[in-house]
C-alpha positions in Angstrom: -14.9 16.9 -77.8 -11.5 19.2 -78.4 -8.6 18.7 -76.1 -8.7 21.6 -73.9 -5.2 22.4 -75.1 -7.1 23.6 -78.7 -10.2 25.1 -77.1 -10.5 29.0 -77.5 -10.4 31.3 -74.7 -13.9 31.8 -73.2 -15.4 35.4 -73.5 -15.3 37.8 -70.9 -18.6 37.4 -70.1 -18.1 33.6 -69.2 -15.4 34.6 -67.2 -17.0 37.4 -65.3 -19.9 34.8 -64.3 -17.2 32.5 -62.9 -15.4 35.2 -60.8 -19.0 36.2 -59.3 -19.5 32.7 -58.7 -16.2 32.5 -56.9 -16.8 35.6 -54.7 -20.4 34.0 -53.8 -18.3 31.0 -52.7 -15.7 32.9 -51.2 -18.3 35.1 -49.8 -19.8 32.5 -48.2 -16.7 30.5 -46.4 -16.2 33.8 -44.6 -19.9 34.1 -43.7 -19.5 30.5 -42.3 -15.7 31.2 -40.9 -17.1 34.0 -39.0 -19.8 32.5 -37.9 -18.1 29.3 -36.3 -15.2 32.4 -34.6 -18.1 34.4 -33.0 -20.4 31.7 -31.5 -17.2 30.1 -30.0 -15.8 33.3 -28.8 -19.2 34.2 -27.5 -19.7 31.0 -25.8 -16.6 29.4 -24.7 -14.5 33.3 -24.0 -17.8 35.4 -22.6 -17.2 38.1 -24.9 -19.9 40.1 -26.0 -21.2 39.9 -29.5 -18.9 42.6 -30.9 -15.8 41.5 -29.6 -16.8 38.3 -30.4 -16.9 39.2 -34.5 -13.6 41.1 -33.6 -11.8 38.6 -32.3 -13.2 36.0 -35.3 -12.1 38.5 -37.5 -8.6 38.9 -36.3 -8.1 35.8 -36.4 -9.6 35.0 -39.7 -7.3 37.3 -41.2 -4.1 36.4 -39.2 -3.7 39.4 -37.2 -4.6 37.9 -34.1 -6.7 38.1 -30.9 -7.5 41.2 -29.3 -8.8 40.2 -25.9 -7.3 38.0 -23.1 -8.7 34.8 -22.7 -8.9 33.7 -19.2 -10.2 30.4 -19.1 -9.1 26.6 -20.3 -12.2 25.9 -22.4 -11.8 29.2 -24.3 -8.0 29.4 -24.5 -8.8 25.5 -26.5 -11.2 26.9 -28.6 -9.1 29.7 -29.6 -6.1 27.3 -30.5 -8.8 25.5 -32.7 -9.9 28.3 -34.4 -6.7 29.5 -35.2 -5.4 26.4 -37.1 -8.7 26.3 -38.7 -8.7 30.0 -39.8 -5.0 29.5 -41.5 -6.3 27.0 -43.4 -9.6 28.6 -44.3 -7.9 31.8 -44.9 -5.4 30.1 -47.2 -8.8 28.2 -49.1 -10.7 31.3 -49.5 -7.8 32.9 -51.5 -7.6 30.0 -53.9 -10.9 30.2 -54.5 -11.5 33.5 -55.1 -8.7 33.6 -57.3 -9.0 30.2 -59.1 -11.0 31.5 -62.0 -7.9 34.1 -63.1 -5.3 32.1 -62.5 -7.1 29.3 -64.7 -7.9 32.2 -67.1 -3.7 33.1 -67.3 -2.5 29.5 -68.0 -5.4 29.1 -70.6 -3.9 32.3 -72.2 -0.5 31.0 -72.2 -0.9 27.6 -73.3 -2.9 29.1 -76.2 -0.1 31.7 -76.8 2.5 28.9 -76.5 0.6 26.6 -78.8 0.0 29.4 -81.3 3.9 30.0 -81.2 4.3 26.5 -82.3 
């Protein structure tokens, strides 16, 4: 087996099935992000199923909530999900963008090795 160092670049096509792949993934932490936000926000806040996904989504993205919380048990869930959605938020973008990244140092290792 070659040393990744001397391996060639994969082709475009290997690298467009490995971005889709990471949008699926990525696709799929948000589905699952979301999910977790609006059945807590439902449940523990009493919001309806719309402000519910609004909220999630708010807070998902780091803008943050959009309707007053009134009570303990939701004001704790909404602390939760928060520190949760940072991190998620922070892990969906590596993911998503893990394949390019890996893509650019591959390139310039290559570039740097053919330099040499």
């Amino acid at each position: 087996m070659k040393p990744v160092k001397t391996k060639p670049l994969p082709s475009p096509s290997h690298f467009r099935q490995k971005m889709l792949l990471s949008f699926l993934f990525a696709a799929a932490l948000i589905a699952f992000s979301l999910g977790i936000g609006i059945l807590g926000y439902h449940h523990y806040c009493s919001l309806n199923w719309v402000d519910a996904l609004l909220n999630a989504s708010m807070i998902l993205t780091g803008m943050g909530p959009v309707n007053v919380i009134d009570n303990d048990a939701g004001k704790i869930f909404a602390s939760f999900y928060a520190l949760y959605s940072g991190i998620a938020f922070l892990t969906i973008f590596a993911v998503f963008f893990s394949p390019i990244f890996h893509r650019f140092l591959h390139k310039m290792h290559l570039d740097t090795e053919e330099e040499n």
